[in-house]
N, C-alpha and C positions, 0 to 999 in steps of 0.2 A: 492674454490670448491673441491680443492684434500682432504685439509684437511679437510673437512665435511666428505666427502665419506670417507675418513679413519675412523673417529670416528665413524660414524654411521655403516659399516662395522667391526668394534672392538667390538661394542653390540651387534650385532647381533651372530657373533662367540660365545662371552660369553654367549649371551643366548642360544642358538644354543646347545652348552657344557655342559651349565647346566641340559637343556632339558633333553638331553642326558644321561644324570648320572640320573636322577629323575626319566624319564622312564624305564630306564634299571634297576635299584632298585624297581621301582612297581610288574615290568615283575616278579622278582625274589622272590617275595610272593605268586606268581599263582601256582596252582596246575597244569596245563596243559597249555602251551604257543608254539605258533607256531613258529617252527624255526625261519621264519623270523624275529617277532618280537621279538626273542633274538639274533639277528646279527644286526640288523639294529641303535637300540639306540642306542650300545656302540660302533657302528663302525663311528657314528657321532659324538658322545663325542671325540672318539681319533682323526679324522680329523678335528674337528670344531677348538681342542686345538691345533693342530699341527699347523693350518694356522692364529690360532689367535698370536700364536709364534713367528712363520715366520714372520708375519706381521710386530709385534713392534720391528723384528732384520731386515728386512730391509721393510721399509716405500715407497720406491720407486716401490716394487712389487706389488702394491693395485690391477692392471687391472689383474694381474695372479691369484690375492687370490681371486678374483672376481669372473672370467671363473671357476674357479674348485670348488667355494662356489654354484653356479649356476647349472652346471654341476652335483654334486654331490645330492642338490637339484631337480635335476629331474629326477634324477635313484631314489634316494626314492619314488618318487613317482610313476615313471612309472614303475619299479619292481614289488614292491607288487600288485597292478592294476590288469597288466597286467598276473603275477602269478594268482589271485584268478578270476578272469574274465576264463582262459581259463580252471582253475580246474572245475571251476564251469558249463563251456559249456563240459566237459568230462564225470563228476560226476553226476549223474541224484539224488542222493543222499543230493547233496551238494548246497547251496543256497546262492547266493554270497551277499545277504541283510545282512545273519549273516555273513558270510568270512568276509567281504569285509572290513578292517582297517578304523575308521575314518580319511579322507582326505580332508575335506573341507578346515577347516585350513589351511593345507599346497600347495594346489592350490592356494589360493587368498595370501599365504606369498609369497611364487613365484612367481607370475605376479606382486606382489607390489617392488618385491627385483628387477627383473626386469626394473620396472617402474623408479625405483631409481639411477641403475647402469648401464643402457641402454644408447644408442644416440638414442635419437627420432625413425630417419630413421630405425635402425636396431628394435626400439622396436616394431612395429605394425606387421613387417612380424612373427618375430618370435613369438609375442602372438599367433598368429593366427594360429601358426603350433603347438604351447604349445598346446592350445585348442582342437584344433582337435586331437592329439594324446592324451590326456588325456578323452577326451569325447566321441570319437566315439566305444571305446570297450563297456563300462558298458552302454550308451546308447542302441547302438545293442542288447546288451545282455537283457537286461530289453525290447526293444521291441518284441524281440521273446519267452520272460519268462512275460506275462501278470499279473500272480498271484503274481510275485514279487513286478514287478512293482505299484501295487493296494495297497503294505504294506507301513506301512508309513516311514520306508527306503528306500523304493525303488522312492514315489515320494521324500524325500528330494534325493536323487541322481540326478533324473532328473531334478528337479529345479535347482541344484548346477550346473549340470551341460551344462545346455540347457538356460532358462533365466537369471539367476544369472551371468553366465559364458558371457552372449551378452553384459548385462549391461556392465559388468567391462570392457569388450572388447572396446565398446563404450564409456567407462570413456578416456581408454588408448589411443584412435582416438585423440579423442579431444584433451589431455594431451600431443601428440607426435604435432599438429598442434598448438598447445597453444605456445610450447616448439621452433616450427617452427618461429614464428611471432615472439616473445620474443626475437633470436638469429639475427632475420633481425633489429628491433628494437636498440638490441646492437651495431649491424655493423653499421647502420647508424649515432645512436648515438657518436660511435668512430669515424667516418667521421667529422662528424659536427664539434665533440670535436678540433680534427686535422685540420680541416678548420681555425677554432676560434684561433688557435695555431701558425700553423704556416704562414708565408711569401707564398703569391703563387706564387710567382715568383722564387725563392731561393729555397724552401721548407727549411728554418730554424726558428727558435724561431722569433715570429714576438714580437714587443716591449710591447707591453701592458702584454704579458705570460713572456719577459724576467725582466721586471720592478718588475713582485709580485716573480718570482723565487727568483732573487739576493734579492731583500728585505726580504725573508723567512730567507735566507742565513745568511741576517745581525741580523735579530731578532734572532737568534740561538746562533752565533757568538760561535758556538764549534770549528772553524779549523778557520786558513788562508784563508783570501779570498780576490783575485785581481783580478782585469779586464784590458784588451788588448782593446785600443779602434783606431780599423783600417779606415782609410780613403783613398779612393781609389785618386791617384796624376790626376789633372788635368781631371778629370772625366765630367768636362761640354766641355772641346774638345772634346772626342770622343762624346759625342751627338752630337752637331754642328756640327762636320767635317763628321762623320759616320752614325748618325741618332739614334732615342734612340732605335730603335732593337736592332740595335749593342749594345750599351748603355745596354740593357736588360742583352745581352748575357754576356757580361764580367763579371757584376756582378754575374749571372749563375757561371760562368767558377770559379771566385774572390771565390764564397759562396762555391763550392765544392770542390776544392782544399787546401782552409781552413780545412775545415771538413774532409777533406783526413789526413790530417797532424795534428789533433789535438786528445787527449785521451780522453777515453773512459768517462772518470769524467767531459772533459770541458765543457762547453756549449758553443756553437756559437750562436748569434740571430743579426738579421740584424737591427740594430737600425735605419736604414730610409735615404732612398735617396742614397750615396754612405759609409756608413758607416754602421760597424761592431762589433761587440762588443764579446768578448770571456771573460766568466767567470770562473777562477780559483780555484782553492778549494786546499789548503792544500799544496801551495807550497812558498817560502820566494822570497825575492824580485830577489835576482840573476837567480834562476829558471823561476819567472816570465818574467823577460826583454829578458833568452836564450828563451823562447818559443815565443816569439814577433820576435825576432830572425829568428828564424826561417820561421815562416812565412814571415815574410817581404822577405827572402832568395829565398824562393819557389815562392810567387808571382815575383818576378823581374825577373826567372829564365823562369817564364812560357812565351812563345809568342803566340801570338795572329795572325792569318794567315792576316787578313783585319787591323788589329789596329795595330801590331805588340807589344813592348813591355810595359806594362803598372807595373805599381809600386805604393807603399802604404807608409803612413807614421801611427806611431803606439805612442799612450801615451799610459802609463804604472803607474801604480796606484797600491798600496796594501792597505788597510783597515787599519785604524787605532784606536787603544782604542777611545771610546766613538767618532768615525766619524758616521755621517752620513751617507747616501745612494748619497744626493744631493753634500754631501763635497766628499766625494768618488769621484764620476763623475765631479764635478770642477776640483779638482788635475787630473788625468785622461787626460781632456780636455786641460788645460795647457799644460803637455807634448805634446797632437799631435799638439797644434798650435804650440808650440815649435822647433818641426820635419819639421812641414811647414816652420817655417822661416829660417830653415836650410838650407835648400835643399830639403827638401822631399828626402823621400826612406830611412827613419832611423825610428831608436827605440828612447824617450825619456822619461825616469822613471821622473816621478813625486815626 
């Protein structure tokens, strides 16, 4: 999404700029031009270019280029406005049908840039005060100037600025509620997703999302890749003897202390019942067995207040040219039964 809003905030700068220069070059073949309109174009050209600059020198400022692209956008507009509306209620002379600069355009580009670069929440109030401060001077004034009003600039004014201006407002409602439902849709969706994902019990990688990850891993086969496959020691005692809450908790305790202790790159997923499973990426076989290491180290060190000390045994596995996923996880498996028939509370590389 940023980078959307970037690109379509880099066209609009460049058109914006070019505007700029085209109008200020037309300006410059008239025989009489109002000061404003020889300050206003080329003072958009040079900030349009400065912030489309800014921009592509640092990318990260887009919500700053944003406020002062917006900003600046509605001193255009409410400037001149509001200049010719009040000459014109001064000036018995002066008729703001002719003063009055075409603005239609740049009202409805505004509430669209708006529409675009807004949050929802914030978009509807501040239309709604865009609107009114843009509508309520020439409006007033065209009700108390009848004969203006009766020209046919003075009804397109009124239309721009009275139904034309509800509609869009009305567009923008919906747009901000559309935008509403859409981001509840999202959250839920990423719920579901997360549900679908992980372990409820553990909150880690549940097996059916750790199965298609490491097999992505293995069809790629750009880096090193081993897996840790932990088994928690004697883990149908503590059911029996403590009950499977307890039972619940340890694996709890077993899954977050894991994941306490592992980088940012590994994966943990609870492969089912008392067992765990860490996937490696891009480290060689002695790396793999010190980080099996380690954890086996941390759990045995951890105690347990009701269960007291409880301990894991770990196979160790690295991938090998044209292996399998299933031969993977055989060797793997060897090693923890392995461990098991040791003693339990060891590492055994496969």
């Amino acid at each position: 999404m940023e980078s959307l809003k970037r690109q379509a905030i880099l066209l609009i700068l460049g058109a914006m700029t070019l505007g700029g220069v085209i109008v200020t070059v037309l300006h410059s073949f008239e025989i009489e031009t109002h000061p404003i309109s020889l300050l206003i174009p080329p003072l958009t050209a040079i900030i349009c270019l400065s912030l489309l600059i800014y921009l592509l020198k640092y990318p990260p400022q887009i919500h700053l280029v944003i406020k002062i692209l917006l900003l600046w956008g509605g001193f255009v507009i409410f400037f001149p406005e509001y200049f010719f509306v009040i000459e014109a209620w001064l000036d018995d002379q002066k008729f703001l049908v002719d003063t009055l600069p075409p603005m239609s355009s740049g009202v409805f580009l505004l509430t669209t840039t708006m529409i675009v670069f807004l949050r929802p929440r914030r978009l509807v109030p501040l239309t709604l005060i865009v609107w009114g401060t843009i509508a309520a001077p020439v409006v007033t004034y065209l009700l108390y100037h009848l004969q203006e009003l009766s020209t046919p600039r003075g009804l397109d004014l009124m239309v721009t600025f009275v139904p034309a201006m509800g509609i869009n407002f009305a567009l923008i409602l919906f747009y901000a509620r559309l935008q509403d439902a859409i981001n509840q849709l999202y959250i839920e969706r990423f719920h579901f997703k997360e549900v679908s994902e992980k372990d409820a019990l553990t909150r880690v990688f549940n097996r059916g999302t750790g199965e298609k990850m490491l097999q992505n891993l293995i069809d790629q086969r750009d880096q090193q890749i081993g897996i840790i496959l932990c088994d928690i020691d004697r883990f149908k005692q503590i059911n029996d003897n403590y009950g499977h809450l307890m039972g619940d908790r340890v694996l709890q305790l077993i899954a977050r202390c894991c994941q306490d202790h592992l980088r940012a790159k590994d994966i943990l997923i609870r492969w089912g019942g008392e067992e765990f499973l860490v996937v490696v990426i891009g480290d060689h076989e002695q790396e793999l067995v010190s980080l099996a290491e380690r954890l086996r180290g941390t759990i045995a060190h951890q105690s347990i207040p009701e269960v007291g000390k409880v301990t894991a045994s770990f196979g160790v596995a690295l991938l090998q040219p044209q292996e399998s996923l299933s031969q993977l996880f055989e060797r793997a498996d060897q090693g923890l039964y392995q461990a098991k028939r040791s003693g339990r509370d060891r590492v055994v590389l496969a």
